[in-house]
C-alpha positions as CSV (number, residue, x, y, z in Angstrom):
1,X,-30.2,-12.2,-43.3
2,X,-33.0,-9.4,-42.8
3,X,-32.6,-7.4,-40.5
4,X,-34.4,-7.1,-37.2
5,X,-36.6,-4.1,-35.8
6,X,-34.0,-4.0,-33.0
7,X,-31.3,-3.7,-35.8
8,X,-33.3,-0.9,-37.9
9,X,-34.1,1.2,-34.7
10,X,-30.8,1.5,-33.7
11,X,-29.2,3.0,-37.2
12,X,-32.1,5.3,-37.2
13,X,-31.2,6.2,-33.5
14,X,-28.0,6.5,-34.7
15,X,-28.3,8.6,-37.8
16,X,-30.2,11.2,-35.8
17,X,-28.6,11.0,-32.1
18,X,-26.4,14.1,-31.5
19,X,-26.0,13.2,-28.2
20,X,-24.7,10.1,-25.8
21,X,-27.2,7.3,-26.1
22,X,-28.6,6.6,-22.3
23,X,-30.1,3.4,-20.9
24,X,-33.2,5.1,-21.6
25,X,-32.4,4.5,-25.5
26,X,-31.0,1.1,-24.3
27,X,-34.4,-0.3,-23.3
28,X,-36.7,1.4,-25.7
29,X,-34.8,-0.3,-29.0
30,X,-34.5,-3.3,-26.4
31,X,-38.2,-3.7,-25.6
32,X,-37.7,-3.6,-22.2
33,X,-37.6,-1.4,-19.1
34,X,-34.5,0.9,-18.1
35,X,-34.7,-1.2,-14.8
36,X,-33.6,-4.6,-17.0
37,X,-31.1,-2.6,-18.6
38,X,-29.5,-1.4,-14.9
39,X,-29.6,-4.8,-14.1
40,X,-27.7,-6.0,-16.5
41,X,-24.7,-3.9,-16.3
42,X,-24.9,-4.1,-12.3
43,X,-22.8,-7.0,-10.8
44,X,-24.2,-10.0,-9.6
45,X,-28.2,-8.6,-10.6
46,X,-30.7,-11.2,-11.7
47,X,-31.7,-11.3,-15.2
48,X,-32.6,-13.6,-17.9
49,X,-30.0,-14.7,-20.1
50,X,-32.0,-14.0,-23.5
51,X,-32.7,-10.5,-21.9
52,X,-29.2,-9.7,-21.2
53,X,-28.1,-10.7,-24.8
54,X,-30.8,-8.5,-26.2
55,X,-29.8,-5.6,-23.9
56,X,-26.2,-6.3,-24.6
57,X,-26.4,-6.6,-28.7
58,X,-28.6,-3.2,-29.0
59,X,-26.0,-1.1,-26.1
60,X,-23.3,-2.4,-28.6
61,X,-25.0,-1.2,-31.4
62,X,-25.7,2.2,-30.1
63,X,-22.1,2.5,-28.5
64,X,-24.1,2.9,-24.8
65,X,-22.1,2.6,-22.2
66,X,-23.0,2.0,-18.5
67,X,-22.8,5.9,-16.2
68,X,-20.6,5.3,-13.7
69,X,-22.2,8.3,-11.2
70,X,-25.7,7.2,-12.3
71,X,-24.5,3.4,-11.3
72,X,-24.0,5.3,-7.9
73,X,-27.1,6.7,-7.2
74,X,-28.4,3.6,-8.2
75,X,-26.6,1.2,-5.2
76,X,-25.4,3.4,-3.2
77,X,-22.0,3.6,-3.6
78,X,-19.4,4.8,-5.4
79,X,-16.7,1.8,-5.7
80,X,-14.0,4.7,-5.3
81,X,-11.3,3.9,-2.8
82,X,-9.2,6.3,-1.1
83,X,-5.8,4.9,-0.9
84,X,-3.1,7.3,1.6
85,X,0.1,6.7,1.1
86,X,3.6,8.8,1.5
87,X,6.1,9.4,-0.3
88,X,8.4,7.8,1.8
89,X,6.3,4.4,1.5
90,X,6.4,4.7,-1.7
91,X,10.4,5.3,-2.2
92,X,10.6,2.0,0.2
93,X,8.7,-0.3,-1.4
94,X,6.9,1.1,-4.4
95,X,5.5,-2.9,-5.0
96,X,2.6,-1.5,-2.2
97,X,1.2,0.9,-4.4
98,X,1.3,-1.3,-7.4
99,X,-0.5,-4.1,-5.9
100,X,-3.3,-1.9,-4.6
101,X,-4.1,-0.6,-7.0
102,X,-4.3,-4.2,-9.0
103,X,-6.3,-5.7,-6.2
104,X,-8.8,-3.0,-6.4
105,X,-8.8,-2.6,-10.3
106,X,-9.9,-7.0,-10.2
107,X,-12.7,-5.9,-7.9
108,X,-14.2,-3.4,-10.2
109,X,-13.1,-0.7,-7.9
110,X,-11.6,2.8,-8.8
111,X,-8.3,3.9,-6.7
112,X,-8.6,7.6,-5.7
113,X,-4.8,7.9,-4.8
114,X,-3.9,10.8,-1.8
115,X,0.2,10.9,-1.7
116,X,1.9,12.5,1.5
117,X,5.1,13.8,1.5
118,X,5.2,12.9,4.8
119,X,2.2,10.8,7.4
120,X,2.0,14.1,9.3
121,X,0.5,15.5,6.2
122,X,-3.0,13.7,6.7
123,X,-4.7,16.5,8.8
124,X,-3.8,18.4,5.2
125,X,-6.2,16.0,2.8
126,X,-8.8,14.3,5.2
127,X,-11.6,17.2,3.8
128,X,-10.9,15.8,0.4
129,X,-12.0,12.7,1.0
130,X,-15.3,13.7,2.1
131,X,-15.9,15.9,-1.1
132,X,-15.3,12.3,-3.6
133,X,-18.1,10.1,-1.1
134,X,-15.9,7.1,-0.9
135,X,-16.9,3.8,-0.1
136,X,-13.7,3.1,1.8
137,X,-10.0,3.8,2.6
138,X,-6.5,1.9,2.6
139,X,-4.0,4.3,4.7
140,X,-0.8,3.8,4.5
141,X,0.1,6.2,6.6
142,X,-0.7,6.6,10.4
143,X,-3.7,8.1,12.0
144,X,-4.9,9.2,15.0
145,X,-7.4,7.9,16.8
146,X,-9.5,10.9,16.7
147,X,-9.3,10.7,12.5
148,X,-10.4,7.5,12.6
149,X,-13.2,8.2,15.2
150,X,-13.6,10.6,11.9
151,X,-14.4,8.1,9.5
152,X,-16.6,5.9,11.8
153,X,-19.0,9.1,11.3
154,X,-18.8,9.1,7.9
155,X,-19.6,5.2,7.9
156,X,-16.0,5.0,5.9
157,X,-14.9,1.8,6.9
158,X,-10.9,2.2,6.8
159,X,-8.1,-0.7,6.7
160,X,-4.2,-0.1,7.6
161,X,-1.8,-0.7,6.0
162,X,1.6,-1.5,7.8
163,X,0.2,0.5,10.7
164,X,-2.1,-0.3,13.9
165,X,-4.6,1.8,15.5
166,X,-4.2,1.9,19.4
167,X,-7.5,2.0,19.7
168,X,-8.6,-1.1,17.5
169,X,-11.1,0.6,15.3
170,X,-9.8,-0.1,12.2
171,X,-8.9,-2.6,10.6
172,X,-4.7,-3.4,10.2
173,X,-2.6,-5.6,8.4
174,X,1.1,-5.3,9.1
175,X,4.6,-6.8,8.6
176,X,5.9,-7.9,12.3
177,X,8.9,-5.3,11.9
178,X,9.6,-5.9,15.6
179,X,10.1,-9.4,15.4
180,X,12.1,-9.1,12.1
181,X,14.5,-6.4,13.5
182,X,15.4,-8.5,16.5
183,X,16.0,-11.2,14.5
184,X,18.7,-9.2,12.5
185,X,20.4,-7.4,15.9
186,X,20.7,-11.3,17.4
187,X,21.6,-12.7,14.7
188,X,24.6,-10.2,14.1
189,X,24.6,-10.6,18.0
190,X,25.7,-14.1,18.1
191,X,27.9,-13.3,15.0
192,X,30.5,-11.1,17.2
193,X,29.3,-7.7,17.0
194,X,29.7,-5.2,19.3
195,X,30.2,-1.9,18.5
196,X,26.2,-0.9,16.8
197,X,24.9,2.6,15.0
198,X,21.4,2.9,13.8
199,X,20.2,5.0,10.8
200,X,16.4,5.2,11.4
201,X,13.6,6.5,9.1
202,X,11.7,9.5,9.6
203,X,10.4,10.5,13.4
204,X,6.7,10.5,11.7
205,X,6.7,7.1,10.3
206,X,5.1,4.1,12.2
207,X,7.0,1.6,10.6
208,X,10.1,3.3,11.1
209,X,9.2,4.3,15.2
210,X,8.5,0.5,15.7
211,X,11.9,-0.7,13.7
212,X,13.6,1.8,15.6
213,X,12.8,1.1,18.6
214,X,12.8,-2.9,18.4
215,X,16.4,-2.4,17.3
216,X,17.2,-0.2,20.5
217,X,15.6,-2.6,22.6
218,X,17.4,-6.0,21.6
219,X,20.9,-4.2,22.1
220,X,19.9,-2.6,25.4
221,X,18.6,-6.1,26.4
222,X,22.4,-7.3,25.7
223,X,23.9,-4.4,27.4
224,X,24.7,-2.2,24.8
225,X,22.9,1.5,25.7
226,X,24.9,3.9,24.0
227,X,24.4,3.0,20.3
228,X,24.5,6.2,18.3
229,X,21.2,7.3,15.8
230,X,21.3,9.0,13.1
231,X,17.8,10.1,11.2
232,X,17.3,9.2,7.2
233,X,14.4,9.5,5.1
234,X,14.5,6.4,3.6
235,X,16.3,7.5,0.3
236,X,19.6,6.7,-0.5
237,X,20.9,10.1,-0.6
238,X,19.8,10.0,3.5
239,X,21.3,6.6,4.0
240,X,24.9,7.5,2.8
241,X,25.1,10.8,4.4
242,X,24.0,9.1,7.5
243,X,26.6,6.5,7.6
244,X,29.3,9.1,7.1
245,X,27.9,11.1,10.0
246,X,28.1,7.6,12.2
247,X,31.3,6.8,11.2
248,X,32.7,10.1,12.2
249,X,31.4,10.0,15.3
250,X,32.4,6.4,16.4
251,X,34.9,4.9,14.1
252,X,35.0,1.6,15.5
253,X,31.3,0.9,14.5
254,X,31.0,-3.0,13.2
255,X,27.0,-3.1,12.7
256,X,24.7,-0.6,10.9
257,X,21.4,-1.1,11.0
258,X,19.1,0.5,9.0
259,X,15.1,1.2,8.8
260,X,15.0,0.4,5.1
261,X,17.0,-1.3,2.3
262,X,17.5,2.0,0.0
263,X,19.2,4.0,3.2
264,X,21.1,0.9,3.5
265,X,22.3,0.5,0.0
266,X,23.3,4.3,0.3
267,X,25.0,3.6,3.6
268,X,26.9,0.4,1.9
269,X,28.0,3.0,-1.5
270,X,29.2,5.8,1.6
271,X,31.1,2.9,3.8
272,X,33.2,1.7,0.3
273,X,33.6,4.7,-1.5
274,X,34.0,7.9,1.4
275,X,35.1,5.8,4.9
276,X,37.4,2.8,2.6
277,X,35.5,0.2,4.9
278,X,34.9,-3.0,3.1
279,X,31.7,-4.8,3.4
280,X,31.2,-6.6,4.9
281,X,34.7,-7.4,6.2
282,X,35.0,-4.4,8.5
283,X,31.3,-3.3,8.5
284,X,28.4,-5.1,8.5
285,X,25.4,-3.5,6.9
286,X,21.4,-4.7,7.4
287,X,18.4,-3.0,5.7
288,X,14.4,-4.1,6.1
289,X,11.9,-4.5,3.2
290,X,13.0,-6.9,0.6
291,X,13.3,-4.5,-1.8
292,X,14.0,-4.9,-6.0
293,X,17.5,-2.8,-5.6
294,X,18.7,-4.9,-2.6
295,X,19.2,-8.1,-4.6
296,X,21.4,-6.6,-7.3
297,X,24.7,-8.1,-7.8
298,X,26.5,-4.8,-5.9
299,X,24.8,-5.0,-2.6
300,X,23.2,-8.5,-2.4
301,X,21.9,-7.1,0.7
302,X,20.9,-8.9,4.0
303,X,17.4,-7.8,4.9
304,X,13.8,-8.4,5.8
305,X,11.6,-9.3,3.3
306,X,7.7,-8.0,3.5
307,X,5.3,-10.4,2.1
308,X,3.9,-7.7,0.3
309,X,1.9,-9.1,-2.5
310,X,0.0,-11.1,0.2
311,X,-0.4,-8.3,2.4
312,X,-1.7,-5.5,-0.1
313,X,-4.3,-8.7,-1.4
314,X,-5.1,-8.8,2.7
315,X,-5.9,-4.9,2.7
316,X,-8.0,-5.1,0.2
317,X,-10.2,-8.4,0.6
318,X,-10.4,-6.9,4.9
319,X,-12.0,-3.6,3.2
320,X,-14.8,-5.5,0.9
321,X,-15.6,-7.8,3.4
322,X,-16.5,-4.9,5.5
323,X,-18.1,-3.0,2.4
324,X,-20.3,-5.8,1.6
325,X,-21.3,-6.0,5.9
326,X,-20.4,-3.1,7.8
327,X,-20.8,-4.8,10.9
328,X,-17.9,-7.3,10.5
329,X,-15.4,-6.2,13.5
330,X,-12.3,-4.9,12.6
331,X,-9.8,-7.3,12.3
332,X,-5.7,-7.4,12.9
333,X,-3.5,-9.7,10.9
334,X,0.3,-10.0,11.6
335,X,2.6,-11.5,8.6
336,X,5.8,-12.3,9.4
337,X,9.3,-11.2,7.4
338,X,11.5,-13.5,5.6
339,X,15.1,-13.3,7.2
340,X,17.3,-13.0,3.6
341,X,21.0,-13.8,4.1
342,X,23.2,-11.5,1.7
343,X,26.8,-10.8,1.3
344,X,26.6,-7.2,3.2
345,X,27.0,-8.6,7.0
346,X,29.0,-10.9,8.6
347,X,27.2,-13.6,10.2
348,X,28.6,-16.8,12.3
């Protein structure tokens, strides 16, 4: 077959090139203008089908391939997403970060990843994310309302993630953790128990406030006032030390609950193998998430489960559809838990 102009351009640009080849090589062995060949690379642009397989055959040829930052300047943003998230998020469900990042990645946007030790930390990294000119953020970790007031400046539209902003300017998808925490405490409620100890996440941490404090609430609405707290950080390390501390303290406990399945699974390991309580015979044990580890044959651990492959695909459709038109309102969206029955709690 003999070979085309196209075909002997582009091994003489080749042969000489000491350099990247741009789009501005792209359209001159093409034939056409370094407009067509933006177009072509750019989502969703209009262009002839014969043009694009021209552009396409000679980018191939010269190994061009499409700047990212120059694609910027180009539309105007940057598809970079900050995504916030702590450390103790992470050691709860790690699944959140994974599915982020997925979702994004299908969209043909780029995760810039900010991790916390802790959601006080924010005030630490929010000049960061000025400096990369994101196009939007997924927190999940709290802010106030004066951050977000913050990134309204900036025109940064911002979803949460497992967190609500009291003053509704951002948008929020969440797991009802209330709702799934009383229906653990009435459900070991009507079971017989009596005698409760709580070990709760972090003072900092939204989720683990709200769990806290639903839990508090359901047993002060049946009486019970003086249930004993103890404060974890949502590893297992945290979770066993704090169930030894309870059990010290009050003895006679017969309910734990606890902000998150990985304390629980440590309170579960310190209740059999430092206190000789069996589980869930003389202690019943209750974790939230639906974590991997609390379904192993050991703990088979009664819990809440987060629908959290629908949730972080939630997160991120909220934050294009305001991408693509800013003036969408922001939007809250309430999923509930799944109640999953295990072997670590006693129930009627």
């Amino acid at each position: 077959m003999a070979k085309t102009k196209s075909d002997t351009d582009a091994q003489s640009f080749l042969a000489k090139a000491g350099r990247r080849p741009t789009s501005y090589d792209v359209a001159r062995l093409a034939g056409v203008s370094q407009s067509a060949v933006s177009r072509c690379f750019a989502p969703n642009a209009s262009i002839g089908q014969a043009k694009r397989e021209k552009i396409l055959k000679v980018a191939a040829e010269i190994g061009y391939k499409p700047n990212a930052l120059a694609q910027a300047l180009i539309s105007k943003r940057t598809h970079l997403v900050a995504v916030l998230i702590s450390s103790n998020t992470n050691l709860t469900y790690p699944e959140v970060l994974a599915g982020l990042c997925a979702s994004l990645t299908d969209r043909d946007m780029r995760v810039l990843l900010f991790s916390l030790r802790s959601e006080s930390d924010v005030d630490q990294i929010i000049h960061q994310i000025w400096r990369h000119s994101v196009d939007g953020v997924i927190a999940a970790v709290r802010l106030s309302d004066d951050q977000l007031a913050e990134f309204a400046r900036h025109r940064i539209p911002v979803v949460l993630y497992n967190r609500m902003a009291s003053g509704g300017g951002a948008g929020s998808i969440r797991c009802d953790s209330a709702q799934g925490e009383r229906d653990l405490v009435t459900r070991l409620l009507d079971s017989g128990h009596r005698r409760f100890g709580v070990i709760a996440g972090p003072e900092d941490s939204y989720v683990g406030e709200e769990r806290r404090q639903a839990t508090l609430a359901t047993l002060a609405a049946a009486g019970m006032t003086d249930v004993p707290v103890v404060r974890g950080d949502y590893s297992y390390a945290s979770g066993r030390a704090g169930l030894i501390s309870l059990l010290q303290e009050r003895p006679q406990l017969d309910a734990i609950v606890c902000g998150s399945d990985m304390m629980a699974i440590g309170a579960m390991d310190g209740a059999r193998q430092d206190c000789a309580r069996r589980i869930p015979q003389d202690l019943s044990i209750v974790g939230f998430d639906g974590s991997g580890p609390a379904m192993w044959e050991s703990y088979r651990l009664t819990t809440i489960r987060q629908p959290v492959n629908r949730m972080t695909e939630a997160s991120v459709g909220m934050l294009m559809e305001r991408l693509d038109d800013p003036s969408v309102p922001a939007e809250q969206r309430l999923f509930s838990g799944e109640l999953i029955i295990g072997e670590s709690a006693r129930f009627a």
